[in-house]
N, C-alpha and C positions, 0 to 999 in steps of 0.2 A: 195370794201374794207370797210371791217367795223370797226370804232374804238371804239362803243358807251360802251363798257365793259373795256376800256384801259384808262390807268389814269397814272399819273407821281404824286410823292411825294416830295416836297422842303426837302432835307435832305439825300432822300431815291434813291442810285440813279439807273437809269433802269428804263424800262416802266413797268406796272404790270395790272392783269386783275382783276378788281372788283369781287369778290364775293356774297358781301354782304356790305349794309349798316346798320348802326346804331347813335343812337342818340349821340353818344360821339367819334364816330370815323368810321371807316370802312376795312372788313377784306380784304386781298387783295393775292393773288394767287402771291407771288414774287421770279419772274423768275429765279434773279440772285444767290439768296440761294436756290432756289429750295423747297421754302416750304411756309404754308399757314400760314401769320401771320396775328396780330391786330395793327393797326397804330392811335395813339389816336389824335383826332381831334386837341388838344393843341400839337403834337410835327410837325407838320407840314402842309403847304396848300397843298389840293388833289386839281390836275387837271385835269379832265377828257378831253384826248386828241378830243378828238366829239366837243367840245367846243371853242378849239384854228382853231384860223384863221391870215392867213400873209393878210398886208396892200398892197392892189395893188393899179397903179394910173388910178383911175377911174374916170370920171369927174366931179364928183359933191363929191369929195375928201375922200368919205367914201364906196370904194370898197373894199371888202375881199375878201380871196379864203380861203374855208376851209384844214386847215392843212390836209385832207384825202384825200382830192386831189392832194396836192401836194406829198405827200407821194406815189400815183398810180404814179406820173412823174417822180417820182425819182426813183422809183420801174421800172416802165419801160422802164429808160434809164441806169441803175444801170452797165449793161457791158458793151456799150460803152462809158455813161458818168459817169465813181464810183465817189462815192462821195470824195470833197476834204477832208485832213486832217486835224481835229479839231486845231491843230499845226499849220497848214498854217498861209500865211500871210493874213492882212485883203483883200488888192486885188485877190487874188487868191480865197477866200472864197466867196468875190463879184463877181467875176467872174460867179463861178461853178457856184452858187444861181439865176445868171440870167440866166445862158444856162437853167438850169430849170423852173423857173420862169421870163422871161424877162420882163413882167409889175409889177413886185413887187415894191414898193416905198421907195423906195431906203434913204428917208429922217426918215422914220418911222423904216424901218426895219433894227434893226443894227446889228453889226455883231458877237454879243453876241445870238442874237434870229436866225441868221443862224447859230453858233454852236449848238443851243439847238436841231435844225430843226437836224441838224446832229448826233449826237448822239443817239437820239432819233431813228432816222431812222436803223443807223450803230445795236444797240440792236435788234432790234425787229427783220431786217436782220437773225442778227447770233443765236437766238433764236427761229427763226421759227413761229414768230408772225406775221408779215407780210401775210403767207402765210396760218397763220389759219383765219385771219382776212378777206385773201378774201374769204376763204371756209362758212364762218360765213356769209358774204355778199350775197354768190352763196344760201344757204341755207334759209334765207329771201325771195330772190326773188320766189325763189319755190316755200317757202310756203305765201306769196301773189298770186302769179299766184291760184295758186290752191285756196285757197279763194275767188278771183276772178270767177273762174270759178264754184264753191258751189254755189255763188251769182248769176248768171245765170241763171243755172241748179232750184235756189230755184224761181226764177224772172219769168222763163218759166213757171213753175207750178203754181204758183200763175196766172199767167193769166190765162192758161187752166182752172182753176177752175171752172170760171165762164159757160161753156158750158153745153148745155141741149142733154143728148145723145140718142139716138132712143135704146130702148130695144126690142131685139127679145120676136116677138111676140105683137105689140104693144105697145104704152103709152112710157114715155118717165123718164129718170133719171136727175133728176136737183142738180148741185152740185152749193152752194153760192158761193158770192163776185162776182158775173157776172159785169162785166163794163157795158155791153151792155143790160139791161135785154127784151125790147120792140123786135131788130132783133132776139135776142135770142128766142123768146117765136112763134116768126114766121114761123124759121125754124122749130121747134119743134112740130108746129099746121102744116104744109104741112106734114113733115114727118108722122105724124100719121096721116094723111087722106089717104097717098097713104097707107100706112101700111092695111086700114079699107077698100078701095079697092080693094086692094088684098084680103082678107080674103075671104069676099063678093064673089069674084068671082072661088072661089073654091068651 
């Protein structure tokens, strides 16, 4: 799952996907109107959801999990564990938040930022963001792999470079950046002696 294009607005409510930024504000693809608007930097804080992370109890007291994480856990336990309602009481919200999270820190994390955690989720859910989000994710990975694999592909040839290749007929093709140039030059001197050899004895 990818959030890095999803942002929440103080004011504005729903998740929404970044556009575009600018020096006085930024335009934002908003879900729940259905349409592309401008959000000015003075009418409220943009949160890019990539950013937030819940307090867990780790031991040296500053452990996080990134909120996209828990989003995949709540994501994948969403039919047999739905989420509680925002209405609920605080134990009941404490609850649900630890069957999901059960190392989350409970002293930090109150139960205003497990609403937010909810809501948040419950939109993006019934929106269909969720599920672009992982396609967005699946879609990265491809193209790294495939990068990955250009880098290779570019890695192999750059070594072969360096090889001195026997042309028919004798004498030999030397392409640069040889790592090796002394063995390289060896193989290349036998080769064209058996090549002269043979000639010779026709």
């Amino acid at each position: 799952m990818n959030l890095d294009k999803y942002l929440v607005v103080s004011g504005v409510p729903g998740v929404h996907k970044l556009v575009t930024s600018r020096a006085d504000g930024v335009i934002i693809e908003d879900r729940k109107e259905g349409r592309t608007r401008f959000v000015s930097a003075r009418q409220g804080q943009v949160t890019p959801l990539a950013t937030v992370a819940i307090y867990t109890n780790a031991d040296d007291g500053e452990g996080t999990v990134p909120l996209v994480e828990v989003f995949e856990k709540m994501y994948d336990q969403h039919e047999a564990i739905p989420p509680a309602d925002v209405n609920a009481s605080s134990p009941d919200l404490r609850a649900y938040f630890t069957q999901i999270l059960p190392d989350h820190d409970q002293d930090r994390v109150h139960i205003n930022d497990i609403k937010k955690c909810i809501k948040w989720f419950n939109f993006m859910l019934q929106n269909g963001i969720l599920e672009e989000a992982k396609r967005e994710a699946e879609a990265q990975k491809a193209e790294e792999a495939e990068a990955g694999k250009d880098e290779k592909t570019a890695k192999a040839a750059k070594a072969g470079a360096g090889l001195d290749i026997l042309k028919p007929g004798g004498g030999t093709k030397h392409t640069t950046a040889a790592r090796k140039p002394a063995k390289s030059a060896t193989k290349a001197t036998g080769a064209t002696k058996a090549a002269t050899k043979s000639k010779n004895k026709v």
